[in-house]
C-alpha positions in Angstrom: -23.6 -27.8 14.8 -23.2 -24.2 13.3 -21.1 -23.8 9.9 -19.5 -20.6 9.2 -18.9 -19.5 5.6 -17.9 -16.6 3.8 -20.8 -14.6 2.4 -18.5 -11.6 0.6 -18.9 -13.5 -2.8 -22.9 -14.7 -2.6 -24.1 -11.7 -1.0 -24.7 -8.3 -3.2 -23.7 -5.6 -0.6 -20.8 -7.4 0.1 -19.0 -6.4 -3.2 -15.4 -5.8 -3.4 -16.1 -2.6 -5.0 -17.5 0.3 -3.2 -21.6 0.3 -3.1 -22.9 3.7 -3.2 -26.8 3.8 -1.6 -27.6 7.6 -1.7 -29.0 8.3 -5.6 -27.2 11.5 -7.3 -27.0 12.4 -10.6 -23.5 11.0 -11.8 -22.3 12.2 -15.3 -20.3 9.3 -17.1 -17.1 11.8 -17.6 -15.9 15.2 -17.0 -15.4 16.0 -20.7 -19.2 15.1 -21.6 -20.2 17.8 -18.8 -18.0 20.5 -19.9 -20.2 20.1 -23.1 -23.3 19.6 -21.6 -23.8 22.1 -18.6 -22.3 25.6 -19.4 -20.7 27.2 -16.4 -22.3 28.1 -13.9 -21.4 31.8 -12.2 -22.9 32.5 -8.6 -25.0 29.8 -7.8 -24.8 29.0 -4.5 -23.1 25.6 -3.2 -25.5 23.3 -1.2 -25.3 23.2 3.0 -25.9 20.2 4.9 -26.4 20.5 8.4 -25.4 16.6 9.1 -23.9 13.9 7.2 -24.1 10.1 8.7 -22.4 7.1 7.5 -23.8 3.7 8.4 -21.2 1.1 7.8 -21.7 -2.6 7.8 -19.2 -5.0 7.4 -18.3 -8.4 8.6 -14.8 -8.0 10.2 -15.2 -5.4 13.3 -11.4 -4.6 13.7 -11.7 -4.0 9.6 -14.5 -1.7 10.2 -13.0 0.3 13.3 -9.7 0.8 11.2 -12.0 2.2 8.2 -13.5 4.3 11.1 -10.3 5.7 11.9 -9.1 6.6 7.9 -12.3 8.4 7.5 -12.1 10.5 10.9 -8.7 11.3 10.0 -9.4 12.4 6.5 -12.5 14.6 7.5 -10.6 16.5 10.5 -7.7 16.9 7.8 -10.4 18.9 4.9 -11.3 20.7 8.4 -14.9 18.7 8.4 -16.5 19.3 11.9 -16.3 15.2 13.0 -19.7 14.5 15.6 -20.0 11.3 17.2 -19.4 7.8 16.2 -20.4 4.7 18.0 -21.1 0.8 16.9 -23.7 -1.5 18.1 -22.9 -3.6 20.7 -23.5 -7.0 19.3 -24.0 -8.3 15.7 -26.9 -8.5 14.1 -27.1 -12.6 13.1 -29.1 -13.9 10.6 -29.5 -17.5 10.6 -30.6 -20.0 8.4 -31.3 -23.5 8.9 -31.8 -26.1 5.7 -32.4 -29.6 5.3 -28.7 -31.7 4.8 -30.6 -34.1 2.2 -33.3 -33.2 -0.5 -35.5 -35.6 -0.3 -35.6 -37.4 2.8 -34.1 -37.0 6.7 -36.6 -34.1 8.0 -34.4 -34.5 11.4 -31.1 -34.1 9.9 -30.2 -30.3 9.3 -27.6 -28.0 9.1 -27.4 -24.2 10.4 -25.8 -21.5 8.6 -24.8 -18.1 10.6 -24.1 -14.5 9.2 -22.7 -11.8 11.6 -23.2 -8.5 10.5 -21.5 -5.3 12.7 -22.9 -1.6 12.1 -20.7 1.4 13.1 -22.4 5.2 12.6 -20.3 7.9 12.1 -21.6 11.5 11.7 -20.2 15.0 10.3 -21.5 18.2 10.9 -21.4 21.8 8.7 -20.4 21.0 5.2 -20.5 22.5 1.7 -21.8 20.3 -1.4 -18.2 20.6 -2.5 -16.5 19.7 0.8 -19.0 16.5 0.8 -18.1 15.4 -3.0 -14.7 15.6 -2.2 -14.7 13.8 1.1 -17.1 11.1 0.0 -15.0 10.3 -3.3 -11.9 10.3 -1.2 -13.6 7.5 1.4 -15.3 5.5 -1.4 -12.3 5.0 -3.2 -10.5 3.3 -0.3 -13.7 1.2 0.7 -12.5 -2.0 1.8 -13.6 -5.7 0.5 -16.4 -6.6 3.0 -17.9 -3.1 4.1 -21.0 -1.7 3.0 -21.3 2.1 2.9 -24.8 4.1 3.1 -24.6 7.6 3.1 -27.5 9.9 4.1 -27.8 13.8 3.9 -29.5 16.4 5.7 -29.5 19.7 3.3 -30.2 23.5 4.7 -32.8 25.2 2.4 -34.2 28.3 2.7 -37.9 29.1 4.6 -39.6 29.5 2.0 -41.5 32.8 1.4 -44.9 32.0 2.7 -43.8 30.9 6.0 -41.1 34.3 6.3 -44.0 36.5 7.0 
């Protein structure tokens, strides 16, 4: 006999605040980096070429609904949207344990976790655009969903391989 239970409290990706995967250098508030970094004139903003968010959540209609928020909000800052898709079935992760401690080896109990993955991807973006649309999406993370970002930056050839 399977038992279903709610992971969201047990499981650390599953916190009700936002989880952010990708590592940047966040400064703790806007007044300690007018102080600390002077301004900068005509340094060039960043370019990414592609953007992908991997979302994993245990509620699919939750998940296809956060979809939908952050397609919306990226086609209204005039982000190029690419394609989006979801696996077709959950990933399920299943453990079995032992209903007594000591004794009973043939008596056991079966625990279930369904995770869903959806993709999403964005194309053409300045390091400005991407801030902004990434702060605006990870505020309005919902309980439940996971959020892994992952960036691919334009550089420059560099100067042995331009001749």
């Amino acid at each position: 006999m399977l038992k279903w239970f709610n992971v969201t409290r047990s499981l650390a990706p599953f916190a009700p605040r936002p989880v952010r995967w990708y590592s940047d250098a966040v400064v703790a508030s806007t007044s300690q980096a007018a102080v600390n970094q002077p301004h900068r004139v005509g340094v060039p903003d960043k370019l990414y070429s592609r953007v992908e968010l991997q979302m994993k959540g245990i509620d699919p209609e939750v998940m296809k609904s956060y979809a939908l928020y952050a397609k919306t909000a990226a086609e209204h800052l005039d982000i190029e949207v690419g394609k989006h898709w979801t696996l077709r079935k959950a990933v399920k992760d299943r453990l079995t344990l032992l209903k007594s401690v000591h004794i009973y080896k043939k008596h056991r109990v079966q625990y279930e976790v369904r995770n869903y993955y959806r993709f999403m991807h964005f194309h053409k973006l300045t390091g400005s655009t991407l801030d902004t649309f990434l702060e605006y999406i990870e505020r309005n993370l919902p309980e439940g969903i996971a959020l892994k970002v992952t960036k691919v930056e334009l550089q420059e050839l560099p100067e042995h391989l331009r001749k």
